[in-house]
N, CA, C and O of each residue as an XYZ file, in Angstrom:
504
protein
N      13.808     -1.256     -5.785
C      13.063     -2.308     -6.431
C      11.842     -1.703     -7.120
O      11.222     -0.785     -6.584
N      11.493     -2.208     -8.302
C      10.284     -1.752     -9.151
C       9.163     -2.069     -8.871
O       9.020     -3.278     -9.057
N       8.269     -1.586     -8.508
C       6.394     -2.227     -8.074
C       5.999     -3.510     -8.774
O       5.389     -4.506     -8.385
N       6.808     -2.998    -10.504
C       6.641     -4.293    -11.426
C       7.052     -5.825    -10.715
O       6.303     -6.754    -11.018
N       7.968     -6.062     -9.977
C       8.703     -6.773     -8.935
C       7.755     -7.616     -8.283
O       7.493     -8.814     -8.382
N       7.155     -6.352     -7.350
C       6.223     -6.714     -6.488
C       5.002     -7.446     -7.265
O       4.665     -8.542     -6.819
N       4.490     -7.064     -8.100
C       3.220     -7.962     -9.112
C       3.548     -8.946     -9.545
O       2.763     -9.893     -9.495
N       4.904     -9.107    -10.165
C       5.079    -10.334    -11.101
C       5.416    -11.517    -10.116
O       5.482    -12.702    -10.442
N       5.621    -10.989     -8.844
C       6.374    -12.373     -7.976
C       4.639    -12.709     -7.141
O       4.463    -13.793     -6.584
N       3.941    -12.051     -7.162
C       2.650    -12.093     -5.978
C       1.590    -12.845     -7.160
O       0.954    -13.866     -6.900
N       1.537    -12.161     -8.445
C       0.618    -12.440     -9.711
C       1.039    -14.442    -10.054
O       0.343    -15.342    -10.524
N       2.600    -14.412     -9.488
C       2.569    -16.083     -9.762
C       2.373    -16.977     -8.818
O       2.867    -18.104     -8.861
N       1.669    -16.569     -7.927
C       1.230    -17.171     -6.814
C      -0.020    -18.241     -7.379
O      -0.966    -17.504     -7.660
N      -0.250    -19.119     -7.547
C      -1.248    -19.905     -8.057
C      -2.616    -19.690     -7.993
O      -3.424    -20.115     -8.819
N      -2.983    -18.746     -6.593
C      -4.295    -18.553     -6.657
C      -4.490    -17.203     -6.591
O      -5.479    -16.875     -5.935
N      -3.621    -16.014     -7.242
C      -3.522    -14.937     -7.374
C      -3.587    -14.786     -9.350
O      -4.605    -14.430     -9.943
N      -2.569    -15.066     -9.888
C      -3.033    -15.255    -11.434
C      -3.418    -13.639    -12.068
O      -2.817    -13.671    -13.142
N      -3.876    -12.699    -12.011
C      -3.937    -11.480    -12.663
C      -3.243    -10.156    -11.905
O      -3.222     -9.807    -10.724
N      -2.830     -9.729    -12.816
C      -2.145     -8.037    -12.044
C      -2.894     -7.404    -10.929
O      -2.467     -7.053     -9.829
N      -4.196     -7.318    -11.464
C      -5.308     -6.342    -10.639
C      -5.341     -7.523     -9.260
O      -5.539     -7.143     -8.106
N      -5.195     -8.449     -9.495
C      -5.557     -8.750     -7.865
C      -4.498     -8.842     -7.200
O      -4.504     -8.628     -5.987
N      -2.859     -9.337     -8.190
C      -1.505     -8.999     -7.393
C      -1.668     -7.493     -7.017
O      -1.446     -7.445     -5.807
N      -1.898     -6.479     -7.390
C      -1.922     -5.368     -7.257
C      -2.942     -5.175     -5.911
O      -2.638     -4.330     -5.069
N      -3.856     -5.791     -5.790
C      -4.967     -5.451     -4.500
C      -4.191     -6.598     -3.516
O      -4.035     -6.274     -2.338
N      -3.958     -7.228     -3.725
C      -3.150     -8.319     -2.454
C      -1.810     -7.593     -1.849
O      -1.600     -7.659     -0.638
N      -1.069     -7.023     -2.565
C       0.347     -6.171     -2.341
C      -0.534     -5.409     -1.563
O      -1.044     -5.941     -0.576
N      -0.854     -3.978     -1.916
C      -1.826     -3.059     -0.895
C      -2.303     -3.362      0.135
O      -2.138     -2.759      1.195
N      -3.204     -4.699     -0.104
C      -4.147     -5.398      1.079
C      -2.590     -5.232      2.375
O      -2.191     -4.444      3.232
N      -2.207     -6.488      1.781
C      -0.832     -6.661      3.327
C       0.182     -5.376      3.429
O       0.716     -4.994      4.470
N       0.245     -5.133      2.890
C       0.966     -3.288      3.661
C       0.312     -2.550      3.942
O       0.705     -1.916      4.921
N      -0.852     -2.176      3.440
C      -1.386     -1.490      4.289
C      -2.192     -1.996      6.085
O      -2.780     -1.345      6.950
N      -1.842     -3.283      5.962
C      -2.425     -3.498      7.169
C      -0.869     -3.449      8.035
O      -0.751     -2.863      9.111
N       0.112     -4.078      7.436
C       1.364     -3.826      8.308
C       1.470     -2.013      8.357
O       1.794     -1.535      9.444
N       1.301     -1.409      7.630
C       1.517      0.115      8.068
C       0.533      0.941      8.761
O       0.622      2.135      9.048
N      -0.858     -0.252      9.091
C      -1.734      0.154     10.099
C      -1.361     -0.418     11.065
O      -2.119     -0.187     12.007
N      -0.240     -1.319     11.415
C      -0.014     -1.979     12.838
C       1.274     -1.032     13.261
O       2.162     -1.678     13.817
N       1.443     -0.133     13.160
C       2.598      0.429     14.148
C       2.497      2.094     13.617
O       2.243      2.045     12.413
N       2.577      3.177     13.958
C       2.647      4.341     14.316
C       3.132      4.976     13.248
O       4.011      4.580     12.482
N       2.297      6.361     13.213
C       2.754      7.400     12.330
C       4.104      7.016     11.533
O       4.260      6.587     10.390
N       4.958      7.306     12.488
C       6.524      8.032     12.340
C       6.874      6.731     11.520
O       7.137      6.857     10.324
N       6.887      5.649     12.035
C       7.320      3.931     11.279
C       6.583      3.697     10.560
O       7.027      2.882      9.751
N       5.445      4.021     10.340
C       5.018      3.500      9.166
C       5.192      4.497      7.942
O       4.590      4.131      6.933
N       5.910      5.707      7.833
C       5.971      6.486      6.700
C       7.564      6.076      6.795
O       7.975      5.494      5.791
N       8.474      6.280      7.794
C       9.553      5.537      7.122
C       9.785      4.158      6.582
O      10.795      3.784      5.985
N       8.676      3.422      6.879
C       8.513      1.819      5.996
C       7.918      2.308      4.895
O       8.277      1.701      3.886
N       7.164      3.152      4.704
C       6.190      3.307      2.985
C       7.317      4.129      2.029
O       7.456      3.814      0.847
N       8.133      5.245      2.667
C       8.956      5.932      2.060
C      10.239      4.710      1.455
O      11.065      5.167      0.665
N      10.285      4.133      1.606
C      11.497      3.105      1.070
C      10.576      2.121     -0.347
O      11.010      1.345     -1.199
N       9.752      2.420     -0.168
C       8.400      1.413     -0.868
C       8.500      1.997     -2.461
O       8.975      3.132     -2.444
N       8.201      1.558     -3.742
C       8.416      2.027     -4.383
C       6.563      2.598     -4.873
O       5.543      2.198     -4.312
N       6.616      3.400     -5.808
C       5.793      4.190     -5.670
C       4.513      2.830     -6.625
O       5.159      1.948     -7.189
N       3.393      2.727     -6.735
C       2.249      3.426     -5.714
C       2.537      3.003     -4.514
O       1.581      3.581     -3.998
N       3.123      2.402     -3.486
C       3.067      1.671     -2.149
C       3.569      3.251     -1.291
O       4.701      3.355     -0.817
N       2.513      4.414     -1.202
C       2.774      5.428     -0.542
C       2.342      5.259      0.852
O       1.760      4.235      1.210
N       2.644      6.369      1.767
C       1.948      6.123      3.343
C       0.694      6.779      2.760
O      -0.195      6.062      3.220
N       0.218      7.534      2.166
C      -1.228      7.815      1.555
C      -2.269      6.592      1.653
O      -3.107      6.078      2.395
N      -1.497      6.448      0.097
C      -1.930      5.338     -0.319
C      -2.295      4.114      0.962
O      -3.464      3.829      1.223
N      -1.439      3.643      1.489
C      -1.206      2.288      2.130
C      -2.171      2.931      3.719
O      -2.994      2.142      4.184
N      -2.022      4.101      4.320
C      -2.688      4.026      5.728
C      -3.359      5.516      5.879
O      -4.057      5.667      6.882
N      -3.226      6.604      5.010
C      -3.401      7.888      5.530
C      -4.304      8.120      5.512
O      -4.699      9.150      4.966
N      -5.063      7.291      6.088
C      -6.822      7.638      6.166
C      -6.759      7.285      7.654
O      -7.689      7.694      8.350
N      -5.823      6.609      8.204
C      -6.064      6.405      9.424
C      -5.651      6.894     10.680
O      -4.424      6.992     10.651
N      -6.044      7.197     11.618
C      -5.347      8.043     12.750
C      -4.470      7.261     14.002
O      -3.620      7.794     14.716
N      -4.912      5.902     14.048
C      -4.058      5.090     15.243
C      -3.562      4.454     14.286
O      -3.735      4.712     13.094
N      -2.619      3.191     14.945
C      -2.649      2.239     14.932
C      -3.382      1.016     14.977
O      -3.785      1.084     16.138
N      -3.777      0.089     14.589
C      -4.195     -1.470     14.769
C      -3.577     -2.089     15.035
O      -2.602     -2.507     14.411
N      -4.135     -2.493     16.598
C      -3.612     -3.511     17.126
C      -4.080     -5.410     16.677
O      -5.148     -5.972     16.920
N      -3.268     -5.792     16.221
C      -3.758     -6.730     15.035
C      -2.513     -8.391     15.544
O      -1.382     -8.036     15.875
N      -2.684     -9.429     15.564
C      -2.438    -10.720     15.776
C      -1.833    -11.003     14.185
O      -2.320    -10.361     13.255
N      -0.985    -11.780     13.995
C      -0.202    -12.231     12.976
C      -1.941    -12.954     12.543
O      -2.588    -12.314     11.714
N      -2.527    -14.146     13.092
C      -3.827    -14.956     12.831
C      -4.904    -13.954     12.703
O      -5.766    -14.490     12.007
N      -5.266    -12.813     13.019
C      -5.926    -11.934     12.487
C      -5.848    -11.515     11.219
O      -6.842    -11.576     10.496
N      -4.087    -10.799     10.558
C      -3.666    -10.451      9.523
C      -4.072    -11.501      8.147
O      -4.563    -11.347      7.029
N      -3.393    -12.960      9.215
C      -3.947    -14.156      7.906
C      -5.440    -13.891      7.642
O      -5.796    -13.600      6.499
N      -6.228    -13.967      8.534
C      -7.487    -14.159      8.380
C      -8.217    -13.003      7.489
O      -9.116    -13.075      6.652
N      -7.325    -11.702      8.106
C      -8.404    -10.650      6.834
C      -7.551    -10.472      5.479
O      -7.493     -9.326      5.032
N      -7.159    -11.077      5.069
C      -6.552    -11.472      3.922
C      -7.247    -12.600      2.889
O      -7.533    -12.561      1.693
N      -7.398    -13.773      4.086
C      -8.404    -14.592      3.667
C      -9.222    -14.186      3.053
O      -9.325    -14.206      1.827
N     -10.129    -13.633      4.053
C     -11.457    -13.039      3.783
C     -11.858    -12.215      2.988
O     -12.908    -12.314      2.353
N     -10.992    -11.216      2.925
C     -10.654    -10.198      1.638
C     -10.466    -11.072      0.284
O     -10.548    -10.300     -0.671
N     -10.269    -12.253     -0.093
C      -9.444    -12.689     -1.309
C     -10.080    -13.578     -1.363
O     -10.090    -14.059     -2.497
N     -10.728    -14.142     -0.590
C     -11.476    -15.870     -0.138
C     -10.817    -16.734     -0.649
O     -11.080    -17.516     -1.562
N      -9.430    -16.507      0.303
C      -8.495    -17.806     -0.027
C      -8.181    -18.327      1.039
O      -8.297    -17.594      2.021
N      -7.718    -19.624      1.255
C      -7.723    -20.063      2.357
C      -6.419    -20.049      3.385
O      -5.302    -19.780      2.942
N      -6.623    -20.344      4.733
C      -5.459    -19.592      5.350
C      -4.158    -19.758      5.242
O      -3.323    -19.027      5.776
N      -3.791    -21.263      4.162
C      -2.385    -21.666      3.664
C      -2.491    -20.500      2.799
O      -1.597    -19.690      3.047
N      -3.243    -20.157      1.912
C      -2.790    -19.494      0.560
C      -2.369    -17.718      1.178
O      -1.451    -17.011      0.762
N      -3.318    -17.403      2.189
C      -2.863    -15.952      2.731
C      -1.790    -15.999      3.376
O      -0.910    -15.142      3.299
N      -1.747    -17.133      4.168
C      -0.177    -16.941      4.797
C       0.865    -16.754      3.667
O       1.650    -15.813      3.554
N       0.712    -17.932      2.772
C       1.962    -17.589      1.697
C       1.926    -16.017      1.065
O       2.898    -15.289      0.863
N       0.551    -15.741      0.829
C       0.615    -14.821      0.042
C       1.224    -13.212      1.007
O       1.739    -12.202      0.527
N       1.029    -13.408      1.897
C       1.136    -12.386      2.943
C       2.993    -12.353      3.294
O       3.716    -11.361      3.384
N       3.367    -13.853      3.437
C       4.656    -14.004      3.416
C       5.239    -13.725      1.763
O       6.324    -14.281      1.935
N       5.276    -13.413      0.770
C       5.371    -13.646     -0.034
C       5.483    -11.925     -0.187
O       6.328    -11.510     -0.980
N       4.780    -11.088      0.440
C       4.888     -9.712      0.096
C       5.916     -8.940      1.243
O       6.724     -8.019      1.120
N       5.618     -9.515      2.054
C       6.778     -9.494      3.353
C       8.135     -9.117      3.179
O       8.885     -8.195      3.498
N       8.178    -10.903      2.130
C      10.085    -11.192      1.704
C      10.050    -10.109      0.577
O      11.134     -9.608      0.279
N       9.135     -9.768      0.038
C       9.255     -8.678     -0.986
C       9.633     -7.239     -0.657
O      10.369     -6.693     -1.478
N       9.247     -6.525      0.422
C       9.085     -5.414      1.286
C      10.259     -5.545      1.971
O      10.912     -4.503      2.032
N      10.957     -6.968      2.762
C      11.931     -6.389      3.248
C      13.332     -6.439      2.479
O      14.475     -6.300      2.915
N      12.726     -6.755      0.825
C      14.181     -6.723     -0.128
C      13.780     -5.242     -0.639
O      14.611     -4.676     -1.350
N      13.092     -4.856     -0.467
C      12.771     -3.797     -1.146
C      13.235     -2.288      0.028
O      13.962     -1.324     -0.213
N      12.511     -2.622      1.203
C      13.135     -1.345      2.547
C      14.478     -1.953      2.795
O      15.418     -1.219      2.486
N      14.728     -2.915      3.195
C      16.535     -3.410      3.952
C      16.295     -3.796      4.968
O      15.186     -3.820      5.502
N      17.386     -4.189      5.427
C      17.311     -4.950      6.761
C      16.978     -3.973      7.570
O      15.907     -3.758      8.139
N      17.986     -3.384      7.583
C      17.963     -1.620      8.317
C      16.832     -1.244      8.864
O      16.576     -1.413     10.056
N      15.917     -0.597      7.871
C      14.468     -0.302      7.981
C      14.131     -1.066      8.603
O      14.218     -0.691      9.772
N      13.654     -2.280      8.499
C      12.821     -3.050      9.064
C      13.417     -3.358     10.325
O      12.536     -3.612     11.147
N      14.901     -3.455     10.934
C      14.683     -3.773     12.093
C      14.341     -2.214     13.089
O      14.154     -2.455     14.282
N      14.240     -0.473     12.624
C      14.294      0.378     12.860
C      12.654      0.037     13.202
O      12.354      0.420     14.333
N      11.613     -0.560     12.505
C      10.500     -0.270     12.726
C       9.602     -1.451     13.036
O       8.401     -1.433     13.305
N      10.399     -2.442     12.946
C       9.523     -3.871     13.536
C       9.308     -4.031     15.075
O       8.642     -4.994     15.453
N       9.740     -3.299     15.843
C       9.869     -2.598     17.592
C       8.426     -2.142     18.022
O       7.945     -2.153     19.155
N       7.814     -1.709     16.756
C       6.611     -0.511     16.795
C       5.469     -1.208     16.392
O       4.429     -0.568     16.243
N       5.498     -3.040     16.085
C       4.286     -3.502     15.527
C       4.046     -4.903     16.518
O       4.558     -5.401     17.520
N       3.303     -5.099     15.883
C       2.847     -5.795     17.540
C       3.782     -7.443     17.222
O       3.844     -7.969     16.111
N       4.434     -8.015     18.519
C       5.347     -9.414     18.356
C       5.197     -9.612     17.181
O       5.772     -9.016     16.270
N       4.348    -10.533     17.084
C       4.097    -11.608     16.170
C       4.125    -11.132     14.855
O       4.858    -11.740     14.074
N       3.581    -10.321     14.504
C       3.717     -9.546     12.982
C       5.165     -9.232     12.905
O       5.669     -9.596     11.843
N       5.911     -8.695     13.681
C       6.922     -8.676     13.654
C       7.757     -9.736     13.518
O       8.721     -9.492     12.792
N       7.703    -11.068     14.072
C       8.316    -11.903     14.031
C       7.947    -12.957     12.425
O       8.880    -13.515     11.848
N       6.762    -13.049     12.005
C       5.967    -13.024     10.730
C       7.535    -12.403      9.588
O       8.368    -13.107      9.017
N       7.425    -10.971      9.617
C       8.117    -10.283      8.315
C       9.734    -10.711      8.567
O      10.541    -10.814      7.644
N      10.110    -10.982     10.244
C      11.492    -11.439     10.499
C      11.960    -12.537      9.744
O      13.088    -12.548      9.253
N      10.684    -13.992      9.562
C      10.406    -14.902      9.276
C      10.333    -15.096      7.654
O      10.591    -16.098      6.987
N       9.963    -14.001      7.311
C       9.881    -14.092      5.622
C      11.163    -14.322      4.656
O      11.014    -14.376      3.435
């Protein structure tokens, strides 16, 4: 799948509207899903990603994991975007169903084991 993909479906989100912020909203939610589960899973979830969505890019500044609540994820999304928690959920779900047409079923059930329930059950859900 093309990154272009990923912008044009997130950019028509009603309270998203320009590239540059589809582009910072895509990043925003993967990189926090590839800060919720471990080295090894989160570079085989970024490696399926099309490029910019690198493990660099998306977490390699970081050394653990985050341990993080599906209502956490909404919330710093929110807060990041100052949208409200219907619009992050969609928007968060919205990059999810995107990510897991983009890695496969495959992938994602190889590495949804490694992130905490609920986020997991969140991208199952998308």
């Amino acid at each position: 799948m093309e990154y272009s993909r990923f912008v044009d479906r997130v950019k028509d989100l009603d309270f998203v509207g320009s590239y540059e912020r589809a582009d910072a909203v895509i990043k925003a939610v993967l990189g926090i899903l590839a800060s919720s589960m471990d080295e090894e899973h989160a570079k085989k979830l970024t490696g399926r990603l099309p490029e910019p969505l690198t493990f660099e890019r998306l977490r390699g500044h970081q050394a653990r994991p985050v341990d993080i609540t599906i209502e956490g994820f909404f919330s710093e999304i929110g807060a990041q975007f100052r949208i409200n928690p219907d619009q992050a959920k969609k928007a968060v779900d919205t990059v999810f169903r995107l990510c897991k047409e983009a890695v496969g079923e495959d992938t994602v059930s190889e590495v949804e084991y490694d992130m905490p329930p609920d986020v997991a059950e969140e991208l199952e859900a998308a």
